[in-house]
N, C-alpha and C positions, 0 to 999 in steps of 0.2 A: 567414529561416525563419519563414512566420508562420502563424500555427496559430488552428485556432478561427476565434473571430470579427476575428482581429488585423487590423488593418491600418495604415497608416501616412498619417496624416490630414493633411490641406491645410494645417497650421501642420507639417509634417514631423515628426510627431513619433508614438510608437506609440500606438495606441490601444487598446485590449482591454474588449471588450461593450460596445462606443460609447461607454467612458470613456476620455480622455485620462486615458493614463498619471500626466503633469507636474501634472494637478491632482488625479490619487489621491492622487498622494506630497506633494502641496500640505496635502491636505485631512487627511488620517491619519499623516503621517510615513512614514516607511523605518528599517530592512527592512519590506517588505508582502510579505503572499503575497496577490496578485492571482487571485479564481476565474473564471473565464470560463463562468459561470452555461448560456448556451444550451451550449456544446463539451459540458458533462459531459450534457446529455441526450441528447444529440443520441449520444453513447458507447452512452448506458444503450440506447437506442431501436434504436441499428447490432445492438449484440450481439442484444438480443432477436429482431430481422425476422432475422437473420443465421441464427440458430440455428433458430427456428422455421420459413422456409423447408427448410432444410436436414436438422432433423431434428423431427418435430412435435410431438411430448411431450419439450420442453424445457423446464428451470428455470435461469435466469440469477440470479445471488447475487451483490452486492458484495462485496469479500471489505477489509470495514472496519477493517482496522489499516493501509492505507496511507491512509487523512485520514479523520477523524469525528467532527468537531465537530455537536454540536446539528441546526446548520441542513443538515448535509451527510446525516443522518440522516432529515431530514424529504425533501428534494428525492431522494431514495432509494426514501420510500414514494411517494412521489407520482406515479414515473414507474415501481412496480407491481414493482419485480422484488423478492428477499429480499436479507438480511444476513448477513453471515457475521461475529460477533465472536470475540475470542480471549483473552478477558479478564472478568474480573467489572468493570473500570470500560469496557470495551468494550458488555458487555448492560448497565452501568446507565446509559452512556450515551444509547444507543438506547432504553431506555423511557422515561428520560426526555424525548425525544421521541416515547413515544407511539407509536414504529415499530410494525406491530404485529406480538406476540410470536412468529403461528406462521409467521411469515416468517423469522423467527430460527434461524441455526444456530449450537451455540456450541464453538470448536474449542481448541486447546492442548493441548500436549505434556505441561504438568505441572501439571493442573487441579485446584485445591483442594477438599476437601469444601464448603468455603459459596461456592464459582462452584458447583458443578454445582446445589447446591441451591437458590440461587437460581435458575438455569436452570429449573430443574422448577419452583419454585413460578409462576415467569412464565409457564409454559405455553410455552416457544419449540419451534419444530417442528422441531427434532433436536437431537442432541449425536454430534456425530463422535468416537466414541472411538479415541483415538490407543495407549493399551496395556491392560495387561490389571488396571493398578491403577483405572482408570477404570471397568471394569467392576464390579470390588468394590465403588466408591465406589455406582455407581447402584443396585447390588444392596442395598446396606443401605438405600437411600433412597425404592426404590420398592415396588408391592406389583402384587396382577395384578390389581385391580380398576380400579388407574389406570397403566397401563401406559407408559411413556417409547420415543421413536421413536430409534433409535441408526444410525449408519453406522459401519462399523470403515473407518478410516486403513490404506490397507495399504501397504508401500513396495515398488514394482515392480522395484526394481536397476537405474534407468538414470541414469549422470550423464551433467546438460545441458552445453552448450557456454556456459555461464555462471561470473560469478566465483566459487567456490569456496563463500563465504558466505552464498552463496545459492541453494546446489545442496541440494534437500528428498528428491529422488526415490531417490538412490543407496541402496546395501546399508549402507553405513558411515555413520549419519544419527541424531537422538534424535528423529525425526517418525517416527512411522508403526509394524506388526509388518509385517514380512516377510515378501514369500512364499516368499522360498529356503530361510530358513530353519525354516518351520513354524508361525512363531507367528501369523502372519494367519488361516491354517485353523483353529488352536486359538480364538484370540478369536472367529473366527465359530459354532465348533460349542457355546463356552463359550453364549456371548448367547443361542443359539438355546434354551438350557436353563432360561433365565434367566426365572420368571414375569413378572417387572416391566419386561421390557423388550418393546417390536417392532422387530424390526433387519429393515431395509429397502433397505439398500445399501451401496456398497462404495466406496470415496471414496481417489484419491492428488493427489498435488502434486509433480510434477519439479523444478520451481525458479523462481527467477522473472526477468523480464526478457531472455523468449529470443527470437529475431529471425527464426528459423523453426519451422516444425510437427516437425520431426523428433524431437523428444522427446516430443510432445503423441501422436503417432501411433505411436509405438512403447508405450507407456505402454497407448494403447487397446488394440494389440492384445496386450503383457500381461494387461491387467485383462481381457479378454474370455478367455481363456487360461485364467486363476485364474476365469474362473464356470464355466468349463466345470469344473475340476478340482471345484468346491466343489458343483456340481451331484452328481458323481459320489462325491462326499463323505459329503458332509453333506445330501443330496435337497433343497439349497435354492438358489431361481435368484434373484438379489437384483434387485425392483422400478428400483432406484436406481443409476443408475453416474457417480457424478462425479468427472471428471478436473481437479478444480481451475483454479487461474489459470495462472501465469507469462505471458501473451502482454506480448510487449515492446513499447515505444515509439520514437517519433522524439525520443531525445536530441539526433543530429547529423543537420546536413544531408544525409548520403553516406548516413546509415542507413534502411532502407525494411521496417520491419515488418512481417509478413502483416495484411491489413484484418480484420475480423472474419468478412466475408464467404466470405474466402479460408479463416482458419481453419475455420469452419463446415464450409466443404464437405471441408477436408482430413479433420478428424477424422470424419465424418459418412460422408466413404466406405471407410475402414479398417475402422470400426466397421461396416457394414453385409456388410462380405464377409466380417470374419470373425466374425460371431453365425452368420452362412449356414451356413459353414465346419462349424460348430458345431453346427449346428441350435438354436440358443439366440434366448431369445423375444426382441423388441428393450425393453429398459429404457427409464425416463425416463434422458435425458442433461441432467448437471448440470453448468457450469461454474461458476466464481469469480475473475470479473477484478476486479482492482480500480486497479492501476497504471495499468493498458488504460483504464478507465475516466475516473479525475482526475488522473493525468498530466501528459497534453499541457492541461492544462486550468488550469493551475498556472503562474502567473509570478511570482517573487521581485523586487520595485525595493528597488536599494540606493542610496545617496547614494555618489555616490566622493570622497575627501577625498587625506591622503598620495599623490602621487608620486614616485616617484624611479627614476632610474636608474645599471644597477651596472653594473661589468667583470665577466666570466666569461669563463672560460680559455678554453673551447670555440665555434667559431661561432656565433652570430651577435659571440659578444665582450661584449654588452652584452644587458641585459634590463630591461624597463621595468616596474616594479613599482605597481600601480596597486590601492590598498587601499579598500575597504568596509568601512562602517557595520555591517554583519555578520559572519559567517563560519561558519564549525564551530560555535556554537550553534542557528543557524536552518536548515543544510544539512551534517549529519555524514556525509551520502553520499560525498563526497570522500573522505575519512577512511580512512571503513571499507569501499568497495568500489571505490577509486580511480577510484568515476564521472565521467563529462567530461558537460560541459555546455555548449551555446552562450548567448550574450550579444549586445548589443546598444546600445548610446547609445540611451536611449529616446525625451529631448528631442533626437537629431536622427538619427531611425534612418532618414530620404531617402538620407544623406550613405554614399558609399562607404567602406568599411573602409581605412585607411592606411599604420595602425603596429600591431604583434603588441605588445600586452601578458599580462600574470598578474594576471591579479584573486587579489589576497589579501585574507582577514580582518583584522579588529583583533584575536584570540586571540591570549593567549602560548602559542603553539603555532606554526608551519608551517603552517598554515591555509588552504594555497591551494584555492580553490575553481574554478577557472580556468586553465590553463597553459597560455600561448602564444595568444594567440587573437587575431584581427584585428579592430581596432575604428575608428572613426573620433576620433582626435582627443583622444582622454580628457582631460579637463578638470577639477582640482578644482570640483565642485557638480555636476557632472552626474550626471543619472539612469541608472543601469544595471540592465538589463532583461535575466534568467536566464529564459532558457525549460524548459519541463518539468520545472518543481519544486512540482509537485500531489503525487504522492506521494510519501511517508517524511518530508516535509521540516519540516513541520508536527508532523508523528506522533511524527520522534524530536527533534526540538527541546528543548534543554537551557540552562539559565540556567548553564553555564560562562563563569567571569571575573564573574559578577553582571549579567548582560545579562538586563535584561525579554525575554520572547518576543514575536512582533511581533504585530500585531494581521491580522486574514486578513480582507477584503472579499468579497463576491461582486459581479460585475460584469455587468450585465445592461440590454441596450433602453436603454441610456445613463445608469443608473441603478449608485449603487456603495451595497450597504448592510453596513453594519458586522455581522461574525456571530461573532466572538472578539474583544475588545477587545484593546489592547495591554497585555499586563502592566507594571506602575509598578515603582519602587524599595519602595514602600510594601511590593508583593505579595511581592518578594524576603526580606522578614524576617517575612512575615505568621506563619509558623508555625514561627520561633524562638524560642528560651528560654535565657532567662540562669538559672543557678543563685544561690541570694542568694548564695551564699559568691563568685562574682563581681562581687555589688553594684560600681556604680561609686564609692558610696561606701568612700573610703579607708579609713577606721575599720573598716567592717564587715567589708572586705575583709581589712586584718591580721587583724583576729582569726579568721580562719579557718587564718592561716599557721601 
């Protein structure tokens, strides 16, 4: 399965943005999250023609809590679309590259008074308010001489055909007011009262990592639904209609996503029959990919060390246990949405797959990051190559057990440059503190017993 710029180069072995793999992990160590520099523009660039064929006043938004380090911030402005953060170290990341601010949207379900205020003093070009305590907050914070541009989150009532933990869109959800039950109409007639603000659209999220349009397009034609209602409301037709992210990726080979093209045109012609339907004026359409985006764009190399194999009651009888330098620190997607993942021998990914192993972690945990999967040959020292761990992987990466975080390269025109360093032992205790009454000295120590 090779994706991006992959391929498998004349010494057989993978290569990723004309860097051999065996001397990324040469040069930086493993775990590495490997970025495949051209794949992510070349994302940023499909969605854009995608949409913009399809429908013409479009806005494409990264939707930056699936990866957003510094540099990934920058290669974001540079190929023109916005940001979406969700967090106060989400926008103070993004300014401190400099992103700029009125490309900025800033989202969360349970947004602090000093995020939103920083939001405003940055000047970022919206705030997606998600309830109605959001509104209170902007209203003490703005005035009408300087007015804030706001979208209400509303939740459509649809659940996707996705894992549970990641279903945003349903009635039963802590994202979004509701239109079944009233409060999405309430926050939009609330805002529209509201001196300090301009509300200009109307914003959901289904869920994420869905493999077809059928939640993106029923969602549309909700949300076209609820303008129509809110027209006859509230006499207001929102500028703004963004149906967020979820478009899903090629985790497994068997899996075939909609391309972006394809999505474009599904929701593009939902949307178009029924504003008609409606007689409703056509809005800017907003989307927010971000998985879609750095995804498939994303490779993990781990060192494999421990082997062994067990008896098990059940067929096959036996199972071959084949462990990584990582685990459930650097990829908690396992874990938490029992995601499957392919892999690869990188130093000799020519070679035909032979023997089903289990990639597991070094965690005192169950850590398998891998179940059953066909490889060539596994061998302590060799390289193994995860695909599709661009997003969350990075994002939710945790120092469980005391594991530094790895360090993440971009990979590009045969060129690998370093854009998170790998965290040290050093880093792990940087911003511990011992109390004196723990002095390691023993005297000081008793006398506090």
């Amino acid at each position: 399965m090779l994706l991006g710029t992959q391929i498998i180069n004349a010494a057989g072995r993978l290569e990723i943005g004309g860097c051999d793999t065996v001397e990324l992990a040469r040069e930086f160590g493993t775990p590495l999250y490997v970025v495949d520099e051209q794949a992510v523009r070349q994302k940023c660039r499909a969605f854009q023609r995608a949409f913009a064929e399809a429908w013409p006043d479009t806005e494409v938004t990264y939707a930056g809590k699936a990866f957003l380090p510094l540099a990934m911030c920058r290669l974001i402005a540079e190929e023109g679309i916005g940001l979406d953060v969700a967090s106060g170290g989400e926008l103070y990341t993004a300014l401190q590259a400099d992103f700029p601010a009125n490309r900025i949207s800033l989202h969360g379900n349970n947004k602090s008074v000093d995020e939103i205020r920083m939001a405003l003093e940055a000047g970022v070009g919206r705030i997606v308010v998600d309830n109605l305590r959001d509104l209170e907050i902007i209203r003490t914070l703005t005035s009408a001489d300087r007015p804030t541009t706001i979208h209400i989150r509303v939740t459509p009532g649809i659940d996707p055909h996705t894992h549970r933990r990641i279903r945003t869109g349903q009635a039963d959800t802590k994202f979004g007011l509701g239109i079944g039950d009233g409060q999405a109409m309430l926050a939009i007639e609330t805002a529209l009262e509201m001196p300090g603000v301009r509300l200009t659209g109307i914003h959901c999220h289904v869920g994420s990592q869905l493999l077809d349009m059928s939640a993106h397009t029923a969602a549309a034609e909700i949300m076209v639904d609820f303008m129509d209602e809110v027209r006859s409301a509230a006499g207001w037709v929102p500028e703004d209609l963004n149906l967020g992210g979820g478009f899903g990726i090629r985790y497994l080979p068997e899996q075939n996503p909609p391309t972006p093209e394809e999505a474009a045109r599904a929701i593009a012609a939902v949307l178009m029959s029924r504003l008609n339907e409606k007689k409703l004026p056509q809005p800017r359409l907003m989307i927010e990919p971000g998985r879609a985006i750095i995804g498939e764009a994303g490779t993990t190399l781990y060192t494999i060390g421990a082997i062994k194999q067990v008896s098990i009651p059940e067929a096959p009888f036996q199972r071959l246990y084949v462990a990584v330098d990582g685990g459930m620190s650097d990829n908690p997607r396992t874990q938490l949405y029992d995601a499957r993942y392919y892999a690869a021998i990188a130093n000799r990914a020519g070679q035909k797959p032979d023997r089903v192993a289990t990639i597991a972690g070094k965690h005192c945990e169950t850590d398998i990051l891998i179940w059953d999967i066909a490889l060539h040959d596994p061998r302590q020292g060799d390289l193994l190559a995860v695909s599709c761990t661009g997003a969350y992987n990075h994002a939710m990466s945790s120092n469980y057990n005391r594991l530094p975080r790895p360090a993440v390269v971009f990979a590009q025109g045969g060129d690998a440059e370093l854009v998170v360093r790998r965290e040290t032992f050093a880093d792990l205790v940087g911003h511990d503190l011992i109390p004196a009454r723990l002095s390691a000295d023993s005297e000081t120590a008793a006398a506090h017993l």
